[in-house]
C-alpha positions in Angstrom: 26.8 5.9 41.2 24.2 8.3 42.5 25.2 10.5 45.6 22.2 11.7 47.7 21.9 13.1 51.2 19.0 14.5 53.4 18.9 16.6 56.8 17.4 13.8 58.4 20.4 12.6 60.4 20.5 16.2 61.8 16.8 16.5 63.1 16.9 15.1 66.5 16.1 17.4 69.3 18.4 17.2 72.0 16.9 17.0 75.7 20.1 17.4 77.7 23.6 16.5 76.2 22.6 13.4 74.0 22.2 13.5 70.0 19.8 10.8 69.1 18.7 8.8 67.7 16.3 10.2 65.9 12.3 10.1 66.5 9.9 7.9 65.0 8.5 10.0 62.6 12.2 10.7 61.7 12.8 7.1 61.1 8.9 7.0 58.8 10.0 9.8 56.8 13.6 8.7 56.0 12.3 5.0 55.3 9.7 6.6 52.4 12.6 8.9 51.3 15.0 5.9 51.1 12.0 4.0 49.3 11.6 6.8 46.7 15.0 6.2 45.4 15.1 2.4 45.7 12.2 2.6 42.9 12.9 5.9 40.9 13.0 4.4 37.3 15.7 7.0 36.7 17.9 5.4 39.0 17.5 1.6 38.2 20.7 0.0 37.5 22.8 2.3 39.8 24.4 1.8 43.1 23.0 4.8 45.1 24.9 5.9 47.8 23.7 8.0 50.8 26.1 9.8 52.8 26.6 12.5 55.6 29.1 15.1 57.0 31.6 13.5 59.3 30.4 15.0 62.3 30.4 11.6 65.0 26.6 12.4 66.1 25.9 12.7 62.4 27.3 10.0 61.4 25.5 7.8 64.3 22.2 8.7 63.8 22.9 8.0 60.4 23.6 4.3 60.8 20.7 4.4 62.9 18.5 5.7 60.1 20.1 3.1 57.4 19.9 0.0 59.7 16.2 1.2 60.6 15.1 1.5 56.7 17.1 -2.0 56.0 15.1 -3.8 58.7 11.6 -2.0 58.4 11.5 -1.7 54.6 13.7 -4.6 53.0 13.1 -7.1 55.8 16.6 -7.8 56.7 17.1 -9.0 60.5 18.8 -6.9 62.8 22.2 -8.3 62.9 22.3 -8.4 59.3 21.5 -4.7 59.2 23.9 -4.4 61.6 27.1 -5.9 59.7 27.9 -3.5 57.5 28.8 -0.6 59.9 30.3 -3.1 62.2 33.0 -3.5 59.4 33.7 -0.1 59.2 37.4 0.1 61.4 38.0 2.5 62.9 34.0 2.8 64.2 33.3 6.5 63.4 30.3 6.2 64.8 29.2 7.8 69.2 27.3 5.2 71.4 24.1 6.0 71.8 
C-alpha cells in the first residue's frame, strides 16, 4: 500500500458560509497530481491509497476531487464514479 495526501481538498475559498467544491483549476491540478502517481514506475504494482483528515468539508470536497479525476482522467461515467462513496455508511461526507 502507498498512503499519499495533498492540500488540495482544503483550497477552496469560501464566499459566505459554504466549503466547496473546489475550483476548476483545483480539480486540473489534482487530476495531474493523481495521474503522477497512477504512472510513477516506483509505484506499479501497489494499491495507492489517498486520504484526508476527517473534517466533513474535507472529506466532501475530497470525493468531489476523486470522482472528478475518475471521470475526467480514467473515463468512468458518473454514476460509476459515484458508487464507491455511496457505499460508505454512515455518509461522512456535507451536501454540497
Amino acid at each position: 500500500l502507498f498512503y499519499f495526501s495533498s492540500w488540495m481538498q482544503e483550497s477552496y475559498v469560501p464566499f459566505n458560509s459554504d466549503f466547496g467544491p473546489v475550483n476548476l483549476s483545483a480539480v486540473v491540478r489534482f487530476c495531474d497530481f493523481m495521474q503522477e502517481k497512477m504512472l510513477d514506475r516506483r509505484l506499479r504494482g501497489r494499491h495507492l491509497v489517498y486520504y484526508s483528515d476527517a473534517k466533513q468539508t474535507h472529506t466532501s470536497n475530497t470525493a468531489f476531487l476523486l470522482g472528478a479525476y475518475l471521470v475526467l482522467v480514467q473515463k468512468w461515467t458518473p454514476e460509476e464514479a459515484a458508487k464507491p462513496f455511496e457505499a460508505i455508511k454512515p455518509s461522512p461526507f456535507k451536501p454540497f
